[in-house]
N, C-alpha and C positions, 0 to 999 in steps of 0.2 A: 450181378455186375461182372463175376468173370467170365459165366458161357456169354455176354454179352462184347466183352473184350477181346474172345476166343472167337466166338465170330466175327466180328468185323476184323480182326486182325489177318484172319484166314482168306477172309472176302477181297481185302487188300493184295494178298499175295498170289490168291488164283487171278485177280481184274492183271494183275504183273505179271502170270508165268513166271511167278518165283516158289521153288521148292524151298521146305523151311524140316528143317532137321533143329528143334529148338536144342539149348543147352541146359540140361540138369542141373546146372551149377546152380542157378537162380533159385529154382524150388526145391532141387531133390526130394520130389515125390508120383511115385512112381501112378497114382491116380492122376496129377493133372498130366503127365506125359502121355497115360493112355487118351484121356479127352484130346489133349493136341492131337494127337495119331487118329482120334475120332474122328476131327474136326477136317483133316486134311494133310497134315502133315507126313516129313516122308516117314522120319523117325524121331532119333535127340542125341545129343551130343551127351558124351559123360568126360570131365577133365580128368578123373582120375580109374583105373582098374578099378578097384572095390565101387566106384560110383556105376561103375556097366556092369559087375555083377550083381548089384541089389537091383536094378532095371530088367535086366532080362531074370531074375529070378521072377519076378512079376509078370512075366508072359512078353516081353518089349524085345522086338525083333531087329529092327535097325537101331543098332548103335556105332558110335563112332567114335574111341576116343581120342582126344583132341591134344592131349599131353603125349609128348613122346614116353616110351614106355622105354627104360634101359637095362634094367636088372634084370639079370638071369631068374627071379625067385616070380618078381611081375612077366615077365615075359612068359612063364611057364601057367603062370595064371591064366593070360591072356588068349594060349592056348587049348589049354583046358576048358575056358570059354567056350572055342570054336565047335570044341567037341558035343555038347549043346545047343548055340544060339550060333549059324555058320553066316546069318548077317553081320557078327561083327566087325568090325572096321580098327585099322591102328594109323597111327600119320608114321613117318620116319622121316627122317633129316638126314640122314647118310647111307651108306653103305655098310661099314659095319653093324650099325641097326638093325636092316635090310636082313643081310647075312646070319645075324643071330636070328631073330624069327626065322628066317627061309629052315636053319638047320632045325629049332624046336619044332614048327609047325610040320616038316618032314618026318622027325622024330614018330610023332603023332599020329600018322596021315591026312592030316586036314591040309586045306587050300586058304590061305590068312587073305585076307582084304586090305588093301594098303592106300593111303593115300600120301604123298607128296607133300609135307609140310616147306612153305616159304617162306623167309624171313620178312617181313612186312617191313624193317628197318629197324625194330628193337634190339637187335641183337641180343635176344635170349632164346628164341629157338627158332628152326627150318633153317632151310638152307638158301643160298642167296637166289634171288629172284633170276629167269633168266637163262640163258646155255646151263649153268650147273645145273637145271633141275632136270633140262631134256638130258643130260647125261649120265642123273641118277638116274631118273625113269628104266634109260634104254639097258645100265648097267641091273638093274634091279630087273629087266626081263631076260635077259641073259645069262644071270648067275646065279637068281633066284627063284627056282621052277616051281614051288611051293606058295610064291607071291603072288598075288594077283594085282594089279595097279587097278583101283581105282578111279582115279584124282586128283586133286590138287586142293590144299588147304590153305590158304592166306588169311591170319584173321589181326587186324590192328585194332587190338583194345586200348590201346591209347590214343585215341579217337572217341570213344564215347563220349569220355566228360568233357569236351570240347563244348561250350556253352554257343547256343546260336545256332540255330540248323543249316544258313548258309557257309558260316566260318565250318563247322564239322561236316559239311559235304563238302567244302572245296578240299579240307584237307584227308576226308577221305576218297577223294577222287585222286589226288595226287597220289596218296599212298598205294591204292589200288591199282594204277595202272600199270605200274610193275608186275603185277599180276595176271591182269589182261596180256599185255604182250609174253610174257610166261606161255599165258594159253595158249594164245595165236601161235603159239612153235609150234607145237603137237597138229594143230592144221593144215602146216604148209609141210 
């Protein structure tokens, strides 16, 4: 039943031209991440630092993690990662973020992977949708020689439980679009 869920779920997303980075959170086990990555996948998601170092201790090469990272004690971990597994990936919401990794990853000589976390509306983390992000981005390649931008992360999980696949697609198409026009900056 699951390499059967594992394929078709994968067959769904290549017929889409949709890349799928699953997230650990769900299973945390580093055998079904490898099948995903078998099956198709780019990588996986870890919410927390020790969640992407028991992954990549397992040989798992793209990872991303999805929680901002703030502490000087995590951020030096996060590091030390790089030094290891240089797929890793971190989101930041500001500048000062930015700044502290750019200085530890410096420290180190590794190059950190960064993605753009946006606030989706929750107001619990990223930064607002929109000009503030093109102007972290552009401030994060300017100050930050050590960063590398890869991205942009919007994820509204107060959308899932939304009962009804039309009522939780319309309201993740409203949530999303914030995002979408987000992107479309960095185009024009």
């Amino acid at each position: 039943l699951f390499e059967k869920n594992l394929s078709k779920m994968q067959r769904y997303l290549n017929d889409n031209d949709i890349a799928l980075r699953a997230h650990t959170k769900m299973h945390k086990c580093p055998e079904i991440a490898k099948r995903q990555i078998a099956a198709g996948a780019r990588g996986v998601c870890a919410a927390k630092v020790s969640e992407a170092e028991i992954m990549s201790d397992a040989g798992i090469r793209d990872i991303l993690i999805t929680s901002p990272v703030v502490t000087a004690e995590k951020i030096s971990r996060v590091v030390a990662l790089i030094g290891t597994n240089d797929d890793v990936k971190v989101v930041v919401d500001n500048l000062e973020s930015a700044i502290r990794f750019d200085q530890a990853a410096k420290a180190q000589g590794v190059t950190l992977k960064v993605f753009v976390d946006i606030d989706p509306g929750m107001g619990r983390t990223g930064i607002e949708a929109g000009e503030p992000v093109l102007h972290l981005v552009q401030a994060i390649d300017q100050q930050c020689p050590s960063l590398k931008f890869c991205g942009l992360q919007m994820y509204a999980g107060n959308c899932m439980h939304i009962e009804g696949f039309e009522k939780r697609q319309k309201k993740y198409q409203s949530v999303m679009s914030k995002g979408e026009l987000t992107r479309d900056l960095f185009a024009s």
